[in-house]
N, C-alpha and C positions, 0 to 999 in steps of 0.2 A: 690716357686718363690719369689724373695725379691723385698722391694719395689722400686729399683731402676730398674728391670724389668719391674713393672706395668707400670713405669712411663714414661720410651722408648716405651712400646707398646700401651699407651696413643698418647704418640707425634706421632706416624706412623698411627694410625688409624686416627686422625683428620687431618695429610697432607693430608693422601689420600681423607677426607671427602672432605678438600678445591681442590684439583686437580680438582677431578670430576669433583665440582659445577665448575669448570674454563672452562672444556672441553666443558660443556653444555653449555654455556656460548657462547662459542666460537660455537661451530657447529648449534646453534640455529643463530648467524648470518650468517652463509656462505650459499649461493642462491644455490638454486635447479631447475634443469631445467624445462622449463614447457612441459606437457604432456597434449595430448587432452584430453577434458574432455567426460567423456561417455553422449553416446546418454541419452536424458531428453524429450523425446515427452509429456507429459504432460507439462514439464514447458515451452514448444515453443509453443503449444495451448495455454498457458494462459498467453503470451507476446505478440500471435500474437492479434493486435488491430484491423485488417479489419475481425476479426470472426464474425458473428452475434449471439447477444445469442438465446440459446435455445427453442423454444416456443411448447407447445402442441396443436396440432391441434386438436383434440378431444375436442370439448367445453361440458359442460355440459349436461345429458341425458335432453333430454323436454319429459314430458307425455303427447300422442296421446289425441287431444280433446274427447271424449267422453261423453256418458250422464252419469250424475254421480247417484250412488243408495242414497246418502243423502238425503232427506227429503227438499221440497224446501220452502223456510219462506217468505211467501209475508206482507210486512212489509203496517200498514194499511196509505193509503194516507190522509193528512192532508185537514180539508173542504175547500172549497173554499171561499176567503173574502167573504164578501158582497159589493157589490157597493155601493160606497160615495155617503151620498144623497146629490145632489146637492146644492149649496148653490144658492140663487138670492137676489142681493142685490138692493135695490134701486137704482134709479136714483140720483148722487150725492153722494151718500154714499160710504165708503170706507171699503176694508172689509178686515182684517187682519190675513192676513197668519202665523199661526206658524210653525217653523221648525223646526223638532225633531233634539235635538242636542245627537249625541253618548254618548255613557257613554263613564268615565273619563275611563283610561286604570290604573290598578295599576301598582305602583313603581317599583313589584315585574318584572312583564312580559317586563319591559323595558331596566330593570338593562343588563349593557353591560358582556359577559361570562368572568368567569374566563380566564386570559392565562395562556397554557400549562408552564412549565418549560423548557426550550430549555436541551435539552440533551447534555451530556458534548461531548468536540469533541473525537473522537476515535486516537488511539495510534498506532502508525508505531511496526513493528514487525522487533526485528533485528534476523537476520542469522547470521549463524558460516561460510558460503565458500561464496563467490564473485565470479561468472562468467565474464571472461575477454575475449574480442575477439579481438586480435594484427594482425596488418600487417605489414610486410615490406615492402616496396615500392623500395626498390635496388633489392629484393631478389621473389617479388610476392610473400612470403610464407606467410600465414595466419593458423590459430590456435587458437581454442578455449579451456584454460584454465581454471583452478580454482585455486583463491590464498585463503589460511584461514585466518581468521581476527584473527591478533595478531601472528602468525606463521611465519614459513620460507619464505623469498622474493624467489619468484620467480621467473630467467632467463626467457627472449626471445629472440632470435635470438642471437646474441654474446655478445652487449653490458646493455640489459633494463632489468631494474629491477625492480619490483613491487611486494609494500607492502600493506597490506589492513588492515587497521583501525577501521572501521566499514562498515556493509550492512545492511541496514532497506529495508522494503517493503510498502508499501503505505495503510496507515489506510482505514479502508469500508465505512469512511464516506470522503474520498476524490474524487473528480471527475475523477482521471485517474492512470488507475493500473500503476504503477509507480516500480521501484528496484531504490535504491540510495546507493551508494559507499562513504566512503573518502578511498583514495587510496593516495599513496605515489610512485611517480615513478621517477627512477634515471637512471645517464650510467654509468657503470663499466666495462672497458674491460677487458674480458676473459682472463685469462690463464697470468696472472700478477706474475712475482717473488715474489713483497711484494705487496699485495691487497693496495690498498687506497683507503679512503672513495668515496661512490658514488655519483656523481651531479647530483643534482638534478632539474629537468626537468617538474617535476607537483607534484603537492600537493592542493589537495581540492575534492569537491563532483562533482561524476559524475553520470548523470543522463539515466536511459537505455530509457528515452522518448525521449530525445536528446541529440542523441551522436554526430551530427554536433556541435553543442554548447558547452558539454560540455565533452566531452573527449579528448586526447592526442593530439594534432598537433604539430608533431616532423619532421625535415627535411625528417627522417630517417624513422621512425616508426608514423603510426596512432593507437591510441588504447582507447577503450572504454567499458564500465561496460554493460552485458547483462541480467543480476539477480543476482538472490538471492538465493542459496540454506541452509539446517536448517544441 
């Protein structure tokens, strides 16, 4: 093989290197339709908030009174004072009561406790898939999807499309189990000769504690973040 061969089948292996990366490129943005997402009974038990936790009703065993075979130590009682002999003072005279004053307390027993070190606060945990629950309001259709963070936008209904950025879940030392989303959502209509970029319609964090507040309100479409899946 001469090297004016190597040199042509150099140029053709790195076209095709660059096409690829172009195809991938291109098919990592075009939107995929959303599909329900599978039943997750544990993660709806541990979103739902009016559960009560768990508690054991079995408290600890108590041992029955009994007389016990130990040996019993009658400890010796202390004598009894003697009675103050009385004092009598004269007529006119004055007689001078002293008052036992406490001992001093030492420094030691009064000194205020060390304080603990507050504990650093605890860290949100992020997920790879976003639970997303859309409606349509033309169409009554509802459907609960999963987008990946950083993956393919995915389609609902003909024209909405959502992207997911990030999902965190709410550190153990927060007051309320919480999923948090930044989500990305546009409109694109369906079935276009030349696609054109999508409008975009929300962009920011939505919250699965309040999805009145903070998710989608679209003429068209309502849509809101449900979890978090890894």
């Amino acid at each position: 093989m001469t090297l004016r061969h190597v040199l042509l089948a150099g140029v053709v292996v790195a076209g095709l290197a660059i096409s690829g990366a172009g195809v991938a490129s291109v098919l990592m943005d075009l939107p995929q339709d959303a599909t329900p997402a599978p039943a997750d009974p544990i993660g709806d038990m541990l979103r739902d908030t009016t559960r009560t936790p768990l508690q054991n009703p079995q408290g600890p065993a108590t041992q029955p009174q009994g007389q016990s075979n130990s040996p019993t130590i009658i400890m010796p009682t202390a004598p009894a004072a003697a009675p103050a002999t009385p004092v009598v003072a004269a007529q006119g005279e004055e007689v001078a009561v002293q008052e036992e004053l406490p001992d001093e307390i030492p420094a030691e027993e009064v000194a205020p406790a060390p304080k603990e070190p507050a504990s650093p606060p605890g860290v949100r945990q992020r997920r790879r898939i976003a639970v997303i629950q859309a409606v349509d309001k033309t169409t009554a259709e509802t459907m609960r999807f999963e987008v990946e963070v950083g993956g393919r936008p995915v389609r609902f209904g003909r024209t909405l499309l959502f992207k997911a950025r990030a999902c965190e879940v709410s550190a153990s030392d927060e007051m309320t189990e919480d999923a948090i989303a930044y989500m990305e959502v546009g409109v694109q209509p369906r079935g276009l000769a030349a696609p054109t970029e999508a409008r975009q319609v929300f962009k920011g964090w939505m919250f699965a504690s309040s999805p009145s507040v903070s998710g989608l309100q679209h003429p068209v479409y309502d849509a809101w973040v449900v979890g978090c899946k890894a």
